[in-house]
N, C-alpha and C positions, 0 to 999 in steps of 0.2 A: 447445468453449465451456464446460462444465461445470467443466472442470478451473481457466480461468481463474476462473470465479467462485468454487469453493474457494479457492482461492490469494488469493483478494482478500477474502471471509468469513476467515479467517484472520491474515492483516494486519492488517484491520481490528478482530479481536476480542484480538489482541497488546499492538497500535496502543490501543486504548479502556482495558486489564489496567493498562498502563503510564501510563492517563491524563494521555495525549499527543493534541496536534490534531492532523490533518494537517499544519499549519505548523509545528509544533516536529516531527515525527515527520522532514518533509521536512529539517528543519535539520540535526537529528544525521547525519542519513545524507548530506548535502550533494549532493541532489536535488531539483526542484521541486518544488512542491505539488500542480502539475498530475498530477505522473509516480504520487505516493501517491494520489491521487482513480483516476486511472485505472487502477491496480494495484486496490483495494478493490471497484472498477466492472465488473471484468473485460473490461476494455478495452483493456487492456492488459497485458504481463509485465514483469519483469525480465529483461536480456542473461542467457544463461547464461556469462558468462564471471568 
């Protein structure tokens, strides 16, 4: 569990650097919003593929 909430502390401190929303973050990447909230949440990951 730790590891996802680095991974999401991270994101989100990239994600804030670049002074992007979530909604514009999810657009460049052409991803939902939900998928960036949940990644930041650690609730989720990225596929490693």
């Amino acid at each position: 569990m730790e590891d996802k909430k680095s991974f999401g502390s991270f994101i989100a401190e990239k994600r804030k650097a670049l002074r992007y929303t979530q909604k514009e973050l999810a657009h460049q990447l052409n991803i939902s919003e939900t998928a960036v909230s949940k990644w930041e949440r650690g609730v989720s990951q990225t596929k490693g593929y």
